[in-house]
Each structure stands twice: as structure tokens, then as C-alpha cells.
One Martini backbone bead per residue (centre of mass of N, CA, C, O) as a GRO file, in nm:
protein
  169
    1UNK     BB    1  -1.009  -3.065   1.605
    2UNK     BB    2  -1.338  -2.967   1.580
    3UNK     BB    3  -1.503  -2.633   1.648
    4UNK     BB    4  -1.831  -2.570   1.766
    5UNK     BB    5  -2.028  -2.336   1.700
    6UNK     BB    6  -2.314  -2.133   1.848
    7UNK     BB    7  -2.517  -1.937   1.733
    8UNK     BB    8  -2.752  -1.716   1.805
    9UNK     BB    9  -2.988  -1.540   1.608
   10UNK     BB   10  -3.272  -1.422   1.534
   11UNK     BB   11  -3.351  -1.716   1.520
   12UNK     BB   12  -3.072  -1.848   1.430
   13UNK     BB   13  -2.837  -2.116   1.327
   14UNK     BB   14  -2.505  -2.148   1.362
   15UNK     BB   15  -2.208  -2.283   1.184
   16UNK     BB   16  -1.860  -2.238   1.328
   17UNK     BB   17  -1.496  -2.203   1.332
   18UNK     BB   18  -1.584  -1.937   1.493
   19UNK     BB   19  -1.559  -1.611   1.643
   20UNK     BB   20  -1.676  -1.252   1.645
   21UNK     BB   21  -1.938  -1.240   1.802
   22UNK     BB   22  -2.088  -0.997   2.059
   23UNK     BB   23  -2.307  -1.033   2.293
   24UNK     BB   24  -2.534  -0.994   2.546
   25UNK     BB   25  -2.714  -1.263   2.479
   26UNK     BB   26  -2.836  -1.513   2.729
   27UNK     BB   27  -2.976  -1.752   2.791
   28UNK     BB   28  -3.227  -1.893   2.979
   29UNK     BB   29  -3.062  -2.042   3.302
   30UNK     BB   30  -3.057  -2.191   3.611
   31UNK     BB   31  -2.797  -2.160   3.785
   32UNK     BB   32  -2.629  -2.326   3.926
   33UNK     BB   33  -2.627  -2.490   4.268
   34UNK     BB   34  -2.334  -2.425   4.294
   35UNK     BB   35  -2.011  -2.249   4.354
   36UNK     BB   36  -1.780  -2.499   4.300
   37UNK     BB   37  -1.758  -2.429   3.969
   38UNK     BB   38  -1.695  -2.139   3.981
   39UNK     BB   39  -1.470  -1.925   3.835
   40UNK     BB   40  -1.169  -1.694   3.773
   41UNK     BB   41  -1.092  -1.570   3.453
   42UNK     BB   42  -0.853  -1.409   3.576
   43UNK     BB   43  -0.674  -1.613   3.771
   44UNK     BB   44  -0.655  -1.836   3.595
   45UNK     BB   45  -0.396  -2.130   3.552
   46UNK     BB   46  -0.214  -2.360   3.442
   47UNK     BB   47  -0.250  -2.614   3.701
   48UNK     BB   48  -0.503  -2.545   3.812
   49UNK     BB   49  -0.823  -2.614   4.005
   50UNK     BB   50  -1.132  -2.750   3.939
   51UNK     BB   51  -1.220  -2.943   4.103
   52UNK     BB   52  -1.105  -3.238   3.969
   53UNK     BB   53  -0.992  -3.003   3.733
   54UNK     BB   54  -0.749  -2.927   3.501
   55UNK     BB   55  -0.563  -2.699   3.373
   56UNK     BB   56  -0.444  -2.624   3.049
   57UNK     BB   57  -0.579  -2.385   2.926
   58UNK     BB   58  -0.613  -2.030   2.838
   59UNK     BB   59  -0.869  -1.782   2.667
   60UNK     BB   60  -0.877  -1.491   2.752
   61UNK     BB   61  -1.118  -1.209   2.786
   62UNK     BB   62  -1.199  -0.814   2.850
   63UNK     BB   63  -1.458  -0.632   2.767
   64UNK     BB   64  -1.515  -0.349   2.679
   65UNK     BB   65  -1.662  -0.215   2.910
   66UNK     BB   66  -1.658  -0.428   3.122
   67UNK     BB   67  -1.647  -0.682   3.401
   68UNK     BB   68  -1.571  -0.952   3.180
   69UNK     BB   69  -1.540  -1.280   3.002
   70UNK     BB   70  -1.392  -1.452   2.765
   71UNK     BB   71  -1.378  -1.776   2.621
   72UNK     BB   72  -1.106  -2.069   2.676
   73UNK     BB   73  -1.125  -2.343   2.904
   74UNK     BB   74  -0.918  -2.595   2.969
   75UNK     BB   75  -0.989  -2.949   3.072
   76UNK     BB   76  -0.857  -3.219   3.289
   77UNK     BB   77  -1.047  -3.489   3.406
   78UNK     BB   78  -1.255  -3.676   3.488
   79UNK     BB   79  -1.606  -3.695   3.421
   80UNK     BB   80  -1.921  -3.752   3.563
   81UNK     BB   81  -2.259  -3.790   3.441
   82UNK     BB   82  -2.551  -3.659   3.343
   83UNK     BB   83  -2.847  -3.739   3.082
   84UNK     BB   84  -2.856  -3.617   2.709
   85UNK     BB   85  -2.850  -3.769   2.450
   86UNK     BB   86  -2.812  -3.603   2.136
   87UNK     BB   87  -2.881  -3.405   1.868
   88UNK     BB   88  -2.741  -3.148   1.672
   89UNK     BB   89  -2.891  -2.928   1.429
   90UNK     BB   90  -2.837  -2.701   1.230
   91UNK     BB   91  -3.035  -2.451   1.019
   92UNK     BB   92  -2.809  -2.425   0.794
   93UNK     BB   93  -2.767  -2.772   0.828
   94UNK     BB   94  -2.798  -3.137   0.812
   95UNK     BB   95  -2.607  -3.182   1.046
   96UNK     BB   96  -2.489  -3.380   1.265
   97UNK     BB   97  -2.431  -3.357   1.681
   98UNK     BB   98  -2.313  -3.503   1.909
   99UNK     BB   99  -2.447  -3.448   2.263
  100UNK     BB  100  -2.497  -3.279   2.565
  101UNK     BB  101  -2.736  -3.280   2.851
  102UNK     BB  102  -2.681  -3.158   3.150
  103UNK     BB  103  -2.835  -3.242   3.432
  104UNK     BB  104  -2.848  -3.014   3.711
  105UNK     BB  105  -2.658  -3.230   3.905
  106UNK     BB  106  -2.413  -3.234   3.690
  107UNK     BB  107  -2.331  -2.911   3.673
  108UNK     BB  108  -2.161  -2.899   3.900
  109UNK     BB  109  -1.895  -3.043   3.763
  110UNK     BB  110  -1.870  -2.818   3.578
  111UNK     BB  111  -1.703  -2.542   3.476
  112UNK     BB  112  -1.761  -2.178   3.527
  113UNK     BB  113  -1.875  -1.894   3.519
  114UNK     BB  114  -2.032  -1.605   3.679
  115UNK     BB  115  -2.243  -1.528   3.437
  116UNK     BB  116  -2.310  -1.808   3.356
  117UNK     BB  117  -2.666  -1.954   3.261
  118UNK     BB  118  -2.637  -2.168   3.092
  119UNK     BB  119  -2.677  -2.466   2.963
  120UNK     BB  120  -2.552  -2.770   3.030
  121UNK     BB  121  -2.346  -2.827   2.733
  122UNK     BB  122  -2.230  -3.067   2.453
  123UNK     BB  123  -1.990  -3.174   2.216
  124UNK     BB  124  -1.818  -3.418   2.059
  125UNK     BB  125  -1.520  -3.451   1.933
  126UNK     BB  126  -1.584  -3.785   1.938
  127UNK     BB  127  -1.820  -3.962   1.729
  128UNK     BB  128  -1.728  -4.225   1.702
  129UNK     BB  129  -1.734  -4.296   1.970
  130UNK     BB  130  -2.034  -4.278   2.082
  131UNK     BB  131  -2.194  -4.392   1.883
  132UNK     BB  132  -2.085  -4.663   1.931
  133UNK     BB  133  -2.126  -4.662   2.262
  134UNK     BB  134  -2.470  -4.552   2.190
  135UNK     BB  135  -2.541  -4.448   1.889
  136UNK     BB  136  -2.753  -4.268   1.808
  137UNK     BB  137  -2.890  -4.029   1.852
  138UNK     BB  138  -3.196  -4.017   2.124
  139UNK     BB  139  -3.298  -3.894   2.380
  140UNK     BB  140  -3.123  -4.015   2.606
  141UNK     BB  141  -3.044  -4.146   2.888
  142UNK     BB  142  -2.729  -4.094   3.055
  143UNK     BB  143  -2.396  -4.233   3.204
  144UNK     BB  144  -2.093  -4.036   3.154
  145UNK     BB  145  -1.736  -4.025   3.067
  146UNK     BB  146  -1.501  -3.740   3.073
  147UNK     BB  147  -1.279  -3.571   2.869
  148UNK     BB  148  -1.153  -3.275   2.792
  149UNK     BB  149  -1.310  -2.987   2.874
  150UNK     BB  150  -1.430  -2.739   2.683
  151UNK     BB  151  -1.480  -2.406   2.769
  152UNK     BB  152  -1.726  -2.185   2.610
  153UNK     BB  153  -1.744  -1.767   2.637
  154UNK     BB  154  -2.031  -1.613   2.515
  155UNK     BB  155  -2.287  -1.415   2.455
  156UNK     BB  156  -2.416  -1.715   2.350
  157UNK     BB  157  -2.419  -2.047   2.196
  158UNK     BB  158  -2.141  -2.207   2.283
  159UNK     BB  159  -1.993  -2.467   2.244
  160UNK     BB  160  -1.894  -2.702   2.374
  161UNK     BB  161  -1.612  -2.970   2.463
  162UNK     BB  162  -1.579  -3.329   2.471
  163UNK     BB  163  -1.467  -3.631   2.587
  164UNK     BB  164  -1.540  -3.926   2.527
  165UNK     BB  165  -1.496  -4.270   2.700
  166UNK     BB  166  -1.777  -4.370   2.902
  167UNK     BB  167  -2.005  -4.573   3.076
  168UNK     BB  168  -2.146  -4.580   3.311
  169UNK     BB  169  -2.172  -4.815   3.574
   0.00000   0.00000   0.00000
């Protein structure tokens, strides 16, 4: 599985398999309308469940002098969204990856930290499951089902990921 991130820095992005870079500055986008889908990502562990979804791995981190944290926590267990599939096409790649914007009212199914204002969005691990069943990304609007969402949380544009299964019925 290839992980996805998406730095914004100084107007340009950047993708890459890694990230070393934390600054502060993170998207404005008002915070989902819900508070149970925030978790405390000092406290979450494997077998916990959020939401719906089940917790399979945690990899945080609490920033020095700061009191918040950082990181990657797997989640297993469908999840029906609502949204716009389109391409990621990052600025220094020809490069397009199939995504999903998460409308307001869907992204409280996704669980997120506490301090995280980004907007909801991931691009498939499995690109070619989404292509076969929705076509080249076109900015459609479609109701789909997810497993595996992998939340990543730098204060920066890091991509989420999640596994297509099916288009909603």
C-alpha cells in the first residue's frame, strides 16, 4: 500500500511517501458539526472503537511544548459517506490520484483529533477497485462505502486513506 501525503507549503505541493515536516499552519475549514467522531489520540488503543470503527493500530506522537499530538491511527469497519469522488493532482507531479471530498454532513462519520479543522477528504489506497466502479474521477457527487480509513494528522495537508468496497445503494 503507497501512503499519500500532501505537504502545502508556500503555496506548492508537494507528494511524498513520508513526512518530516510539522509546522503550525493548518486549512481553514470549520470543524466537523459533531463532537463523537474526536477521539483523544493520547488515550485511543488498538480494540477501542470510535464511532462505528474499530481501532487496528495508533502511531502518535505529542509534539515539544505543545499539547497536542501528531500521527496515524488505523480504523477498520464500514463506513457509507456521502461526497465528490475527483482527482489529487499534485503541483510538482503529472500524476492524478482518485479522492473523496467528504460533504459537512458525512464527515462526522470519519473520527478525527481534537484540534484537526481540515477538511474531510482521503484518496483509495486501491485505485484501481474505485476507477473499475465509478470511471476516471470527474467531480461526481456519489454515496460510497469505505473500509480501512487510515486518519493522518500533521498540522500541514497530510492525505488520509481509505479502501473503496462499493457505490451505495
Amino acid at each position: 500500500m503507497r501512503r499519500i501525503f500532501a505537504l502545502v507549503c508556500l503555496g506548492t505541493v508537494a507528494i511524498a511517501t513520508g513526512c518530516n515536516a510539522i509546522t503550525d499552519e493548518t486549512p481553514s475549514a470549520p470543524p466537523p458539526s459533531t463532537s463523537d467522531n474526536v477521539f483523544d489520540p493520547a488515550q485511543v488503543q488498538p480494540g477501542d472503537r470510535v464511532l462505528n470503527l474499530e481501532v487496528v493500530s495508533v502511531d502518535v506522537a505529542q509534539l515539544e511544548s505543545q499539547e497536542r499530538y501528531v500521527g496515524t491511527v488505523v480504523f477498520e469497519g464500514e463506513t457509507t459517506l456521502s461526497g465528490t469522488y475527483s482527482a489529487f493532482t499534485p503541483a510538482d507531479t503529472n500524476e492524478s490520484f482518485p479522492c473523496f471530498n467528504v460533504d459537512e454532513d458525512s464527515a462526522a462519520q470519519l473520527p478525527r483529533f481534537p484540534e484537526d479543522e481540515r477538511n474531510s477528504w482521503f484518496c483509495f489506497d486501491n485505485a484501481e477497485a474505485v476507477q473499475q466502479a465509478l470511471g476516471e474521477p470527474a467531480n461526481q457527487q456519489v454515496t460510497i462505502v469505505i473500509d480501512s480509513f487510515e486518519y493522518a494528522y500533521i498540522p500541514s495537508d497530510v492525505t488520509n486513506m481509505a479502501t473503496f468496497i462499493r457505490v451505495a445503494e
